[in-house]
N, C-alpha and C positions, 0 to 999 in steps of 0.2 A: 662548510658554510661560512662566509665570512662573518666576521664581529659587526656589531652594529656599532662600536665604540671606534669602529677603525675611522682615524684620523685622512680627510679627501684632501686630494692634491689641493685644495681652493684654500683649507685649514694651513696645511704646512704655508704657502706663500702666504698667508695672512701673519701667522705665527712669524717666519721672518724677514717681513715686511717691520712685523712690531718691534722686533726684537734690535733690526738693524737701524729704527728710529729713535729707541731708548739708549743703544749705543752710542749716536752720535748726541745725543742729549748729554749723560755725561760726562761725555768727553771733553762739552763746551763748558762744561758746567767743572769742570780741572778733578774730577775724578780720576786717582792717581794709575787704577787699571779695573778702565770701563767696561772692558769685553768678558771680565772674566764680573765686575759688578751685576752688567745688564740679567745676565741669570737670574741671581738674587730680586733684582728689582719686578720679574716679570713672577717670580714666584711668590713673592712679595702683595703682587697686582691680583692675583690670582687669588690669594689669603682673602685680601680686602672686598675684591668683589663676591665671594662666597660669604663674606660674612654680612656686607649690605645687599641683599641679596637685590633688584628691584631698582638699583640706583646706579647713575651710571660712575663710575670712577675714572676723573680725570687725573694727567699725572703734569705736575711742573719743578721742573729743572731751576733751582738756584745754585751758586756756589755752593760745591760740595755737598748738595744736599737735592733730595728727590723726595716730596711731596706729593702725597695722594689725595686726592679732592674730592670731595661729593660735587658734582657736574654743576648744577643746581645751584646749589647754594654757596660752594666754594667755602666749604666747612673741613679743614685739613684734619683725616681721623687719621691719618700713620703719616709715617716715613723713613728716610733711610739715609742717615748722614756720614760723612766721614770727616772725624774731628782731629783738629789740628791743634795742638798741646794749647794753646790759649782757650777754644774754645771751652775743655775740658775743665779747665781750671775755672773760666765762669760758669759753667752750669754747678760745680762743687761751691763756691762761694759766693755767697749774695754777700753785697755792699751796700749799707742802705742809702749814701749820697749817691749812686749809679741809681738805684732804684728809683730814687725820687727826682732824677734827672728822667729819667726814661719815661716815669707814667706824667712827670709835664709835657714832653712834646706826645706823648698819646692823646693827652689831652688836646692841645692846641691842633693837631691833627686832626681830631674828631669834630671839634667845633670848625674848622675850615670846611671839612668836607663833608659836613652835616651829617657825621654816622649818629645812628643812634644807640647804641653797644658797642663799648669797647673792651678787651681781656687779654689777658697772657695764655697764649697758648703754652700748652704742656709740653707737649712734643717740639714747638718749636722755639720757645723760651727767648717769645717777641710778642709786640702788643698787635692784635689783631683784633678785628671791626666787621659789625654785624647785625641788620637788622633784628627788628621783634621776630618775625616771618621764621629766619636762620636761624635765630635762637631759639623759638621753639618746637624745630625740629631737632636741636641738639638734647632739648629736655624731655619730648620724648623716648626720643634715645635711652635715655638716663632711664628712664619711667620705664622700660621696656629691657633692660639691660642688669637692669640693678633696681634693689628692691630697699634701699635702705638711706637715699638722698637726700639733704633735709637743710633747709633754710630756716634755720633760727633766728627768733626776733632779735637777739644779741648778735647777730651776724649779717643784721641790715644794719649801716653806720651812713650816717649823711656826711656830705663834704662839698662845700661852695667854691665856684671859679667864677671871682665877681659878681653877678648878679643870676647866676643859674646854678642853683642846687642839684647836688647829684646825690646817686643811693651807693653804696659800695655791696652788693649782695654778693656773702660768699658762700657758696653751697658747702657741705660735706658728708662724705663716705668713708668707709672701710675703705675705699678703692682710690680715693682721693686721697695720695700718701704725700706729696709736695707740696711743700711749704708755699702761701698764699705771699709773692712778690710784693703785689700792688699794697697788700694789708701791712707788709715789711715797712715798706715805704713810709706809712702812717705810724710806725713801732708798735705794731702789731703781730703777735708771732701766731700763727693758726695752720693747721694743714685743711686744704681745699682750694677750690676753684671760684675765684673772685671777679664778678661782670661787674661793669662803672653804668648807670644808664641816668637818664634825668628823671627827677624827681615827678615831673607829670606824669610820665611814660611809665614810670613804675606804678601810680596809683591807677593809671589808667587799663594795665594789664595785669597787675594786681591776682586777680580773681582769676582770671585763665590760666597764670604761670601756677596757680597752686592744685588749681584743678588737673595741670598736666603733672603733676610729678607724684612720686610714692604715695602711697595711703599711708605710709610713717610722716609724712609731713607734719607740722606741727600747725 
């Protein structure tokens, strides 16, 4: 009797169909040896969609680096990089005149393009922008993943650009082991994960973002 796990001819050409499109991904992307990468990346693919189970995971190709996406929201949970000796050396040492070059053109970036969150991705160790909506599917997340998140009132810090006040809210965990960049910036030394949002936006969502996170909230 055959299995019922057995893999149909429509599976395998789907399979590499995939597999030959992440290949040439990349390739373009100067991945130094793609074909024997693409593996990795598709098992990789396969982690992340079992573990979001329900959502669909996009994948985008930058230099030397392969990003996993929530479809959606375009909220980067993994990825798969290949570091070339400079880049090692900066993720190993923060400089805080880099620092405070990098979260002003964040800044200036966000008020151009009217984001309303902006943050240091972990994984990708860039400032990345994001509605309320996006960010509070990531606090879910958190709320549902981990049971110990926690926004301290000493860990809301205001900060003005000209005339619009902003919040610096930096969450923290056990699991939040990286040192807060943007709080660097400010000569602030913390381990956690630090969103910039304006000062309305925060009173105004206030009460929802604490309703979504741990019952350890304060």
């Amino acid at each position: 009797m055959a299995s019922i796990n057995k893999p149909t001819q429509q599976d395998v050409r789907d399979f590499g169909n995939l597999l030959t499109k992440i290949q040439k991904g990349l390739t373009e992307a100067e991945f130094s040896n793609p074909h024997e990468k693409a593996m990795e990346v598709m098992k990789k693919l396969n982690e992340v969609q079992q573990k979001y189970k329900g959502k669909k995971i996009a994948l985008q190709f930058k230099t030397r680096r392969v990003e996993f996406l929530h479809h959606d929201t375009q909220i980067c949970v993994d990825y798969i990089q290949e570091q070339a000796i400079e880049d090692v050396m900066d993720n190993m040492i923060i400089v805080k005149d880099k620092e405070i070059e990098r979260f002003h053109k964040a800044v200036k970036h966000a008020k151009k393009k009217k984001e309303e969150i902006f943050f240091i991705s972990v994984n990708l160790n860039e400032y990345r922008y994001a509605n309320w909506e996006e960010f509070f599917t990531q606090v879910d997340e958190w709320a549902e993943q981990l049971d110990d998140v926690e926004l301290l009132e000493e860990n809301i810090r205001s900060w003005r650009w000209g005339k619009q006040k902003y919040y610096r809210l930096t969450f923290t965990s056990a699991n939040f082991t990286a040192q807060s960049r943007t709080e660097f910036a400010f000569g602030h030394i913390i381990l956690g994960l630090t969103y910039v949002v304006k000062k309305e936006d925060f009173k105004k969502h206030k009460k929802e973002l604490y309703s979504r996170l741990s019952t350890n909230i304060i």
